[in-house]
C-alpha positions as CSV (number, residue, x, y, z in Angstrom):
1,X,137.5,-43.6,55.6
2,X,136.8,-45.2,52.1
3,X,134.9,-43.8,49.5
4,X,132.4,-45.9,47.2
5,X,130.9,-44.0,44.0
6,X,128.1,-46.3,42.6
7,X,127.0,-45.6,38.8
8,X,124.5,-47.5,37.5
9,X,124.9,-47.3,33.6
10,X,122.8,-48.0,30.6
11,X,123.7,-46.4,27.2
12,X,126.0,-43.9,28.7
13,X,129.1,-44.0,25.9
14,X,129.1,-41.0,25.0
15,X,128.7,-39.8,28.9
16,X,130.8,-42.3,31.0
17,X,135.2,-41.5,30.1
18,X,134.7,-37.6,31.1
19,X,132.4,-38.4,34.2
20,X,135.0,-41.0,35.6
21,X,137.6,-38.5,35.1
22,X,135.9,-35.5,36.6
23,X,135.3,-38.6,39.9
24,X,139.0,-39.3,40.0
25,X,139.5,-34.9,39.8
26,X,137.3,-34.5,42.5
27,X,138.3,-37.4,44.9
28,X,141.9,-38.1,44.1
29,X,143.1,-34.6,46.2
30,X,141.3,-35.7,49.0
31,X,143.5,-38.7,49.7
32,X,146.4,-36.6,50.7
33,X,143.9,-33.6,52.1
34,X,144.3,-33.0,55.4
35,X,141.8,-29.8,55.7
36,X,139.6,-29.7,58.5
37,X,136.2,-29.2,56.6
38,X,136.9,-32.1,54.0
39,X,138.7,-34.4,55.9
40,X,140.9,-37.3,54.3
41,X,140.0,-40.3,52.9
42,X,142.1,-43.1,52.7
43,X,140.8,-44.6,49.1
44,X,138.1,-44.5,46.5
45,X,136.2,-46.9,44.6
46,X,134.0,-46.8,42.0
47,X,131.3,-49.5,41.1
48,X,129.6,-49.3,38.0
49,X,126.6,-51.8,36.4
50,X,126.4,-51.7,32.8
51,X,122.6,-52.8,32.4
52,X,122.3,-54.4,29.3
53,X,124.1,-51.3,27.1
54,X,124.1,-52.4,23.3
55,X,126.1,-48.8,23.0
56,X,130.1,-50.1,24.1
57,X,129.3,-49.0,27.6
58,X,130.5,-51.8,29.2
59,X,133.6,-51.9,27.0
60,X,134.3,-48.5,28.2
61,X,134.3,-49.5,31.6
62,X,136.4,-52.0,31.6
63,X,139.1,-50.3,29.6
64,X,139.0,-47.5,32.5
65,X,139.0,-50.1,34.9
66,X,142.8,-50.6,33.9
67,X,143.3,-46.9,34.7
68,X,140.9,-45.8,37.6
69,X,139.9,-48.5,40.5
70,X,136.6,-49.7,38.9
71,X,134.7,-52.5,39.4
72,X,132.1,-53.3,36.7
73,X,128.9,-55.5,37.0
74,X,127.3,-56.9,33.6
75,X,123.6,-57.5,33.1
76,X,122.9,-59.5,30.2
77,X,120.4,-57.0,29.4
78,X,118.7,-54.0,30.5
79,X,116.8,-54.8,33.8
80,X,115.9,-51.2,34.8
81,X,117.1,-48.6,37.3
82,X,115.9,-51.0,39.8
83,X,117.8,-54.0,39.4
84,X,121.3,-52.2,38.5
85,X,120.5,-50.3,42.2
86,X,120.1,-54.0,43.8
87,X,123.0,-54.9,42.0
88,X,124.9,-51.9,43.4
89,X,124.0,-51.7,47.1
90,X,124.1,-55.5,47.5
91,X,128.3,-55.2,46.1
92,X,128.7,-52.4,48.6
93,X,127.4,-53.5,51.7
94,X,129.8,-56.6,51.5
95,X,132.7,-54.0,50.9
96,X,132.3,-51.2,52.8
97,X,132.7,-50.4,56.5
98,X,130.3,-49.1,58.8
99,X,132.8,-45.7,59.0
100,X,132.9,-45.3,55.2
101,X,131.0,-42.9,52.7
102,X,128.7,-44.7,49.6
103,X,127.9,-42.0,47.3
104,X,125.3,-42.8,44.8
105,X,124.6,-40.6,41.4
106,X,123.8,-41.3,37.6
107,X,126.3,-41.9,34.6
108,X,124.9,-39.1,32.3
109,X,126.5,-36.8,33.8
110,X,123.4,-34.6,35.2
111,X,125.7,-34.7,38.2
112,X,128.2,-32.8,38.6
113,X,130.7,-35.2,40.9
114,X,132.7,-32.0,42.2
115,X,129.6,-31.5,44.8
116,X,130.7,-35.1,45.8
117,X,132.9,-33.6,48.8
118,X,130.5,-31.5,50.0
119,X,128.2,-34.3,50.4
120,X,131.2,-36.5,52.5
121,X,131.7,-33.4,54.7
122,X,127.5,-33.6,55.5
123,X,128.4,-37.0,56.6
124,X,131.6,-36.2,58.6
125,X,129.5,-33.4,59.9
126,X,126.9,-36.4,61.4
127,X,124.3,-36.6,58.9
128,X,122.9,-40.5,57.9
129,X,122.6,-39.3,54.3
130,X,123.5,-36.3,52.7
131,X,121.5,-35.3,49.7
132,X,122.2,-32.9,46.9
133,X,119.1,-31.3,46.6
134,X,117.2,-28.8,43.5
135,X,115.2,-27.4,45.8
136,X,117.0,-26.2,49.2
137,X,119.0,-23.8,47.3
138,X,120.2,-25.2,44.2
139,X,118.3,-25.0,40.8
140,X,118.1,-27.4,37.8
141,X,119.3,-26.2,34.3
142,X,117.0,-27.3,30.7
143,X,114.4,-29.1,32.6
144,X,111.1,-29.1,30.6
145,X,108.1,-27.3,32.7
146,X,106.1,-29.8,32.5
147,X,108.4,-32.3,34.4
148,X,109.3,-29.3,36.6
149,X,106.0,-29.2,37.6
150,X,105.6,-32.6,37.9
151,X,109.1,-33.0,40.2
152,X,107.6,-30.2,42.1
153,X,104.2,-32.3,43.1
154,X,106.1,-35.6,43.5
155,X,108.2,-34.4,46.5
156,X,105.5,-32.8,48.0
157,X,103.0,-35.6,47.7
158,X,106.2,-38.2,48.7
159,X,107.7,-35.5,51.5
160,X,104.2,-35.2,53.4
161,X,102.8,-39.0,53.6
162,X,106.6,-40.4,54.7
163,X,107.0,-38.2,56.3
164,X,110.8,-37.2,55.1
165,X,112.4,-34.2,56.0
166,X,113.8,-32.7,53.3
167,X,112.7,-31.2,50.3
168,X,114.1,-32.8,47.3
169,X,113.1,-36.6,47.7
170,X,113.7,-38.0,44.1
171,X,117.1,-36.7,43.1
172,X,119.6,-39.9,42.9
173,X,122.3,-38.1,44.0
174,X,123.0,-39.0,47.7
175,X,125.9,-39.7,49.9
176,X,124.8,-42.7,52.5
177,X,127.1,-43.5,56.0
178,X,128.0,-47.0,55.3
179,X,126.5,-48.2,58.7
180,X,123.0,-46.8,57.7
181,X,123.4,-48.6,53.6
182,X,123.9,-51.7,55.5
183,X,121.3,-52.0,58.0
184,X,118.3,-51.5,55.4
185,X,116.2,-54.0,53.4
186,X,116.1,-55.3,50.2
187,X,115.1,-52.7,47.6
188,X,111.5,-54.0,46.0
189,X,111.1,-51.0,43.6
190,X,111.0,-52.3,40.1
191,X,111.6,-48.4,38.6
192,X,112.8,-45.0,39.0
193,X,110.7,-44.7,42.0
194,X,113.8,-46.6,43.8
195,X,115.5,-43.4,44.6
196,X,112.2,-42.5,46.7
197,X,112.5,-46.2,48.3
198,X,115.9,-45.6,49.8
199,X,114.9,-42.7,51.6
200,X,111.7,-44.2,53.1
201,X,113.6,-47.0,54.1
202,X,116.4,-44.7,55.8
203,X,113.3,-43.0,57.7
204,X,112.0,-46.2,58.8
205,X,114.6,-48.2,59.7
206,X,116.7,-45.9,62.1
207,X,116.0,-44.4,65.0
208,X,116.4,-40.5,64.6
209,X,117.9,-40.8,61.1
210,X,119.8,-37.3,59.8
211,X,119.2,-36.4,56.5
212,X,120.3,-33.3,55.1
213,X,120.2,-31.4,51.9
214,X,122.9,-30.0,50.3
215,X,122.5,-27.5,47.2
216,X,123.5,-28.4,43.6
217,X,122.6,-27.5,40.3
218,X,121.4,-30.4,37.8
219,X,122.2,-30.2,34.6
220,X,119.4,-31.7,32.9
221,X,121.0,-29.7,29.7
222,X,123.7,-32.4,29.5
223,X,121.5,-35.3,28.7
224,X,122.2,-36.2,24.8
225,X,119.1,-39.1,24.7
226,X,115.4,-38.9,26.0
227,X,114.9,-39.4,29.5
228,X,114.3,-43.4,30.2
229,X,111.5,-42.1,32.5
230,X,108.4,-43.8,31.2
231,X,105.5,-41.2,32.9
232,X,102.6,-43.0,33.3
233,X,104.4,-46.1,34.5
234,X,106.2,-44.2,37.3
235,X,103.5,-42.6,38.8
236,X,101.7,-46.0,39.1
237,X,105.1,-47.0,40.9
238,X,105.3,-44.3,43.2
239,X,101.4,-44.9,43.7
240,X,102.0,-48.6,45.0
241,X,105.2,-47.5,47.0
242,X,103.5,-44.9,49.2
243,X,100.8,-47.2,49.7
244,X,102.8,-49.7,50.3
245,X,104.9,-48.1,53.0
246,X,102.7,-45.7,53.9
247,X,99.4,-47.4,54.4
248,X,97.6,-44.9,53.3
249,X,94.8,-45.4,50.4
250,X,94.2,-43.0,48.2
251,X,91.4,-45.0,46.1
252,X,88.3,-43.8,48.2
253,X,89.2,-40.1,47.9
254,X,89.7,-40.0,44.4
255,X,86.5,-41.9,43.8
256,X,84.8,-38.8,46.2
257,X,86.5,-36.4,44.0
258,X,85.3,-37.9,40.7
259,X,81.6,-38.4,41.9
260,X,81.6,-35.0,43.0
261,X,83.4,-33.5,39.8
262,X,80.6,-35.5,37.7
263,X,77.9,-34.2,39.3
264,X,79.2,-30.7,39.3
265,X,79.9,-31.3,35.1
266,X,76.3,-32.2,34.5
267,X,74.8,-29.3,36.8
268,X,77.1,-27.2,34.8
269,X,75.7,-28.8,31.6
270,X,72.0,-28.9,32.4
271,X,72.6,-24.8,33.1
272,X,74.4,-24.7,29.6
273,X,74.4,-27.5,26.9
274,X,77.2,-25.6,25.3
275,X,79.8,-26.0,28.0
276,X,81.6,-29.2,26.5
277,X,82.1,-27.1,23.3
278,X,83.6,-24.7,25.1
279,X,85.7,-26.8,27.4
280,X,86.9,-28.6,24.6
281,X,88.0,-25.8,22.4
282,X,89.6,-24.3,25.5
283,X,91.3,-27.3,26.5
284,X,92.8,-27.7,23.1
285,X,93.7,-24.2,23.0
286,X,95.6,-24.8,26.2
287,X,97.3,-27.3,25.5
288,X,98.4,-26.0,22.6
289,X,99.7,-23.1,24.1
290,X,101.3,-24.6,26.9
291,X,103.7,-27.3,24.5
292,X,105.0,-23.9,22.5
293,X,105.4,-22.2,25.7
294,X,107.4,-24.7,26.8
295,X,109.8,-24.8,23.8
296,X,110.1,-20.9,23.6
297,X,110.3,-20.5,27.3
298,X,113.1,-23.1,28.5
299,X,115.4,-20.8,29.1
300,X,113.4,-19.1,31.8
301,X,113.3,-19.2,35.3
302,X,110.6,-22.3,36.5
303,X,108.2,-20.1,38.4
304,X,108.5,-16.9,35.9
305,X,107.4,-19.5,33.4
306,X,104.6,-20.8,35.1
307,X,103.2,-17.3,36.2
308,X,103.5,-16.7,32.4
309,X,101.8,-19.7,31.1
310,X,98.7,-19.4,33.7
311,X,98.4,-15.9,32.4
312,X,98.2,-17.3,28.7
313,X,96.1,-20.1,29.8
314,X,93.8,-17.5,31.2
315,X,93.7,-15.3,28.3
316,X,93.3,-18.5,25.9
317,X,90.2,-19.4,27.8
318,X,89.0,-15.7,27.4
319,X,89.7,-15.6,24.0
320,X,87.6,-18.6,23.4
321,X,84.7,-17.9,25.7
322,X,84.2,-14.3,23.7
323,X,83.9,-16.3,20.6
324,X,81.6,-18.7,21.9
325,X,79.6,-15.9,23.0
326,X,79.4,-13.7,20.5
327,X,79.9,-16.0,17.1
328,X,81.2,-19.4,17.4
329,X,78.3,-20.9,19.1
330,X,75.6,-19.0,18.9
331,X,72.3,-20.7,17.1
């Protein structure tokens, strides 16, 4: 059994010489292992994209491919997670056997890559894919609330209408049985919403796929740039993928819910002309709250923090409500 790491890489200088090392660390012992739970592999290969990096990232990885056995794609310039995961996959399938283990993770080094064996003894075990999962026993370290909570309502929302079994459905770090890489279609995703596509496609395309979780803790904390995740525009993407492979409109219901919400607003106005003063004083209140709350709080354990910011929320809109009542507003 070979090995296949896939990175796809873009900026990552500062990330990518200790990452490859801690791969060849991790997988390196395994080629003379002969333990039961592990298993042996035979090789290991790792196949980077550098997507358009104006950083030396692609420098970098060919000088370790003299060292390590790399094989480096070039984009002429950045093309998106998408693109560099086409890349990727499409370079594997024609390499690997139906027998071998394709681990995919990202270059930043949020992944740690000594879980890596624990996801290839998942597959030795039977699984189709193994995934290292946040939320089936592991935990994320320095991830903002906010995209905690948002993380949080993605899988759910993605985990219930494709129907995947497993809870953490956005992670990118997943080991794939080279049979089961092979057999799907080409990826359409144009975004971080590709990670998501994978597994729908692994649902869909096999028979009784097994896809199991595997506990790891991402370290968010390690980033040293902004997240490339652009919000807005990704949860338009994963919008159109779940309709697309779902079938499953979501357009009418939200229009219900809006018309409904409206009507309720103006009833609530017509009862009390002051009520958009005070929802607006109380929303900014909130807000405000919640963005220093975040930044004081990110040490804090995710649902310790967001029992503490409801309460605050809570108490904000009190706060405010009292001096509408009483001063603010009164005529």
């Amino acid at each position: 059994m070979e090995v296949f790491v896939l990175l796809p890489c873009f900026n990552e200088s500062g990330h990518i010489r200790p990452l490859i090392l801690r791969i060849h660390q991790a997988l390196d012992p395994l080629r003379s292992s002969s333990t039961k739970e592990l298993g042996k592999i035979d090789e290991y290969h790792v196949l980077a994209v550098d997507d358009g990096s104006t950083d030396g990232t692609g420098e970098i990885l060919e000088e370790m491919a003299l060292l390590y056995p790399i094989r480096v794609f070039h984009h002429d310039f950045n093309m998106d997670l998408a693109e560099a995961y086409r890349t990727l996959v499409a370079n594997v399938a024609s390499l690997c056997a139906d027998d071998d283990v394709v681990v995919i993770m990202d270059a930043d080094e949020t992944h740690d890559p000594s879980d890596i064996p624990s996801l290839l003894a998942r597959v030795k075990l039977g699984a189709d894919v193994a995934v290292a999962s946040r939320y089936a026993g592991g935990s994320q370290m320095g991830v903002p609330l906010h995209r905690r909570l948002l993380s949080r309502t993605a899988n759910w929302i993605i985990r219930n209408l494709a129907c995947i079994p497993i809870k953490d459905c956005t992670c990118g770090f997943r080991a794939f049985r080279g049979a089961v890489l092979k057999s799907l279609p080409m990826l359409e995703s144009d975004g971080f919403e590709v990670s998501a596509e994978l597994l729908i496609h692994v649902n869909r395309h096999n028979p009784v796929p097994v896809i199991e979780e595997v506990p790891f803790v991402l370290h968010y904390d390690h980033k040293e740039s902004k997240s490339k995740i652009k919000l807005w525009q990704t949860v338009k993407a994963y919008r159109r993928l779940l309709w697309k492979h779902t079938r499953i409109n979501l357009t009418p219901l939200v229009r219900r819910v809006a018309y409904r919400a409206n009507n309720w607003l103006g009833e609530v106005y017509d009862r009390d002309p002051t009520f958009w003063n005070d929802g607006l004083v109380g929303l900014a209140f909130a807000l405000f709250f919640f963005f220093v709350y975040d930044r004081l709080t990110s040490g804090l354990h995710w649902l310790l923090r967001l029992v503490s910011w409801v309460t605050i929320a809570f108490l904000s809109w009190f706060i405010q409500y009292t001096l509408r009542r009483f001063w603010v507003f009164q005529k």
